[in-house]
C-alpha positions as CSV (number, residue, x, y, z in Angstrom):
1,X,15.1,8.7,1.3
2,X,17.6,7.1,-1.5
3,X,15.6,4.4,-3.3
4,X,18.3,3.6,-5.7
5,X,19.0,0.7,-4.2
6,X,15.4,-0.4,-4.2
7,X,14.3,-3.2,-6.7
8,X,11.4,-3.9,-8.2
9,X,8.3,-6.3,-9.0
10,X,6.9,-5.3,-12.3
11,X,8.7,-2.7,-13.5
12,X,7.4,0.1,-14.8
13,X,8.0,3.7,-15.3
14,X,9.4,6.2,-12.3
15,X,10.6,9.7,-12.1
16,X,12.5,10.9,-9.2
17,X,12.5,14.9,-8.5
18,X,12.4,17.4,-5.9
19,X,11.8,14.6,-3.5
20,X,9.2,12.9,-4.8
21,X,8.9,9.7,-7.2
22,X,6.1,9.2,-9.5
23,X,5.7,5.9,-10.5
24,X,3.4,5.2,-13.9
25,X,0.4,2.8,-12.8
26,X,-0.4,0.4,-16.0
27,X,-3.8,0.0,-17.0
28,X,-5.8,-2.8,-15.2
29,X,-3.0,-3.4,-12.7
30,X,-3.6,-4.6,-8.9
31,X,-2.5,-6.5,-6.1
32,X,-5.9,-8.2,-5.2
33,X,-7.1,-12.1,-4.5
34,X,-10.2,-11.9,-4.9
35,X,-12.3,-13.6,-2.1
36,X,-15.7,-14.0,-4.3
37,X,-15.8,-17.6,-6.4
38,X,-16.5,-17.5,-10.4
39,X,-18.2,-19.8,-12.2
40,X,-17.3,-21.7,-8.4
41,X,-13.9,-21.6,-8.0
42,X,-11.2,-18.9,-6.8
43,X,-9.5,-16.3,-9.6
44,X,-5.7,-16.6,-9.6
45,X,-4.0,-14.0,-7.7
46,X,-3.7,-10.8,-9.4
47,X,-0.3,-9.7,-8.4
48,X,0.7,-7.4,-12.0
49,X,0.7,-4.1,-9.9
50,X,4.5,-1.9,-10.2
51,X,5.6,-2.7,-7.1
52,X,9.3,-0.3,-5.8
53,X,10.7,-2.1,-2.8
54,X,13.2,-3.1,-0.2
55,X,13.8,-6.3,2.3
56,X,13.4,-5.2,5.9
57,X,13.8,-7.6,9.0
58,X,12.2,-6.8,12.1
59,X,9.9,-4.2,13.4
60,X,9.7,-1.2,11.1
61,X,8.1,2.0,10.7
62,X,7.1,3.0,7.2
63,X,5.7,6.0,5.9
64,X,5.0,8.0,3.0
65,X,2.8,10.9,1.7
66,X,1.2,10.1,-1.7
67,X,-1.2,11.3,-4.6
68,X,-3.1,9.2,-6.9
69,X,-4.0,11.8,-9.1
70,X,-7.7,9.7,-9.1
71,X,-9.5,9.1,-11.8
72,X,-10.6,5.4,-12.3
73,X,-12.6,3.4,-9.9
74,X,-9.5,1.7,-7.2
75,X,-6.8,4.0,-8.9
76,X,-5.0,4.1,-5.6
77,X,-1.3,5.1,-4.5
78,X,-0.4,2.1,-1.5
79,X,2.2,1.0,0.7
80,X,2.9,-2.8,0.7
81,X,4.1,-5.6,2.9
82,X,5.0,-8.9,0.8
83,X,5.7,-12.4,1.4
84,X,4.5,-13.5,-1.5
85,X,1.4,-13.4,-3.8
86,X,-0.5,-15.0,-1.3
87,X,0.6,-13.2,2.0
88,X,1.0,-9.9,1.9
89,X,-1.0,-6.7,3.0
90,X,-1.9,-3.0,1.8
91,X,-2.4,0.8,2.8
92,X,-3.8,2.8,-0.1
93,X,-5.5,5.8,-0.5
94,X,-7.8,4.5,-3.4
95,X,-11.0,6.0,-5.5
96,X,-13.7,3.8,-4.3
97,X,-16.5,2.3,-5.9
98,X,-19.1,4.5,-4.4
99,X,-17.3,7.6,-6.0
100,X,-15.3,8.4,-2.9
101,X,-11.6,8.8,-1.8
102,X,-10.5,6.7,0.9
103,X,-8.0,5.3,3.3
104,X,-7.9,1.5,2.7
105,X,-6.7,-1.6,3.8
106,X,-6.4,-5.3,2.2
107,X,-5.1,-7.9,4.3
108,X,-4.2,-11.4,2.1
109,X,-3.9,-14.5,3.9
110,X,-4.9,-16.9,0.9
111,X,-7.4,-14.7,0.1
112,X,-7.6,-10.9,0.0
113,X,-10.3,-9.2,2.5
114,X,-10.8,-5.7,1.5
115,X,-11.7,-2.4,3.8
116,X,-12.6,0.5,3.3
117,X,-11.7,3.1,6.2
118,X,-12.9,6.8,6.4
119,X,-13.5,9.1,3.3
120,X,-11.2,11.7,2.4
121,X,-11.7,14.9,0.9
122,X,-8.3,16.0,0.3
123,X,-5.6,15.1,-3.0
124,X,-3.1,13.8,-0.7
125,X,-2.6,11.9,2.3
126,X,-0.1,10.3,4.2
127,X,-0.3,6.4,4.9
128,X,1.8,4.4,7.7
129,X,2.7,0.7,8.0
130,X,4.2,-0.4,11.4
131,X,5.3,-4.0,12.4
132,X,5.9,-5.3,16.0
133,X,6.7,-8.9,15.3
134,X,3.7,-10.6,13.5
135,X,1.6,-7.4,14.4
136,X,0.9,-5.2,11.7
137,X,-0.8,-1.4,11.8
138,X,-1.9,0.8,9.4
139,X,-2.9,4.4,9.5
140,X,-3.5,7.3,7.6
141,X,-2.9,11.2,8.6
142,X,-3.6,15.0,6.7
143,X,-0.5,16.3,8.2
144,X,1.7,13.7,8.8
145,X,2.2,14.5,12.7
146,X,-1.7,13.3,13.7
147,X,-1.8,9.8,12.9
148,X,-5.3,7.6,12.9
149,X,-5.6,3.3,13.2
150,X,-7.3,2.2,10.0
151,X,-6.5,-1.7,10.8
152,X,-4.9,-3.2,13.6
153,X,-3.9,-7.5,12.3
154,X,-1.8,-10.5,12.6
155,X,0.0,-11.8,9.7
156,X,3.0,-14.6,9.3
157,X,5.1,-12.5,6.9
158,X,8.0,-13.9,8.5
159,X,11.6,-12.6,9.2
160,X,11.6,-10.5,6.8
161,X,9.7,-9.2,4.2
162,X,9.8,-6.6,1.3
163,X,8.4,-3.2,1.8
164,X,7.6,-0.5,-0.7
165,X,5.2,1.8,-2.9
166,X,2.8,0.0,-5.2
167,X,1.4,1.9,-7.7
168,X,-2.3,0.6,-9.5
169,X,-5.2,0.9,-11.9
170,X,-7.3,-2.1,-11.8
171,X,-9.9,-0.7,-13.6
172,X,-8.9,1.8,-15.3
173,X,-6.4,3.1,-18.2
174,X,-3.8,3.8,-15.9
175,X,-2.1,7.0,-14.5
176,X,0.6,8.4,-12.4
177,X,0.5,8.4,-8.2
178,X,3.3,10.6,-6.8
179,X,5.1,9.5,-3.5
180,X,6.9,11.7,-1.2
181,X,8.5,12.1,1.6
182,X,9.6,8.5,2.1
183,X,10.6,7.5,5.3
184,X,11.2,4.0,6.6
185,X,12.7,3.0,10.4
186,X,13.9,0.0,11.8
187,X,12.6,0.6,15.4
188,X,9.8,-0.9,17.5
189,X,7.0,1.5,18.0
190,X,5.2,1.6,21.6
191,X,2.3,1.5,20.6
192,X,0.8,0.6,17.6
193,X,-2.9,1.7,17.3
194,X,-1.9,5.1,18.1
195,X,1.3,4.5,15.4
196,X,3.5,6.0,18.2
């Protein structure tokens, strides 16, 4: 997939070769608003992540195999879906805080929930957004033909929103995640638990 015509929220470096782009993840950079008060009142939205995307109307399909290259607790490779700081939701394949690897999902509405789905032992793993109207799915897959529901929610996005790869380090000294294969499809999928 050309992303030259992609733009960007916070910049940062990318190298595109062989079919894959690496994009350089900052040091304590997220997307995240963090549901838990301080000191009794909400953090501001954390929204400093690099952040490669495009505007897409509609339904979509969008997909991409990616590599963290872990090392830091929530490094994480994702795919994004943003209105704006406040609505907007994520598929990453993130280092968790109890020392695993795995396929998660953060739905913001205000306020950012955040799920973890199952474990994975692998250094890749392919991640898939879908939309059917205000419907969102995300899934994960080893192959990228076998495709499992992590999180099946409603969101008002709107019309359209910008899609793309978001790449982070929010507590940690930064790194480079890899994306590849890059695909994205402006078509209505039957159905979307089974991302078909």
């Amino acid at each position: 997939m050309n992303l030259a015509d992609w733009k960007w929220l916070n910049q940062s470096a990318a190298i595109e070769m062989n079919g894959e782009i690496a994009i350089t993840a900052p040091p304590h950079t997220d997307w995240f608003n963090n549901p838990i008060p301080e000191n009794g009142a909400l953090s501001a939205p954390v929204a400093n992540a690099p952040f490669l995307y495009t505007e897409v109307p509609g339904d979509f399909v969008f997909r991409a195999k990616v590599r963290p290259n872990h090392r830091y607790t929530y490094d994480a490779c994702a795919l994004m879906v943003i209105r704006d700081e406040n609505v907007w939701a994520k598929a990453a394949f993130e280092k968790s805080d109890f020392g695993t690897t795995a396929a998660v999902c953060v739905v913001t509405d205000g306020v950012s929930d955040d799920a973890n789905g199952c474990n994975i032992e692998s250094d890749t793993l392919w991640l898939q957004i879908a939309r059917s109207g205000d419907v969102f799915c995300v899934h994960y897959s080893l192959d990228g033909e076998h495709f499992y529901m992590v999180r099946l929610f409603s969101l008002n996005a709107g019309a359209c929103v910008k899609v793309g790869l978001e790449a982070q380090s929010p507590a940690g000294e930064g790194g480079i995640r890899v994306f590849s294969d890059v695909t994205l499809e402006h078509r209505t999928i039957s159905n979307l638990r089974a991302g078909m």
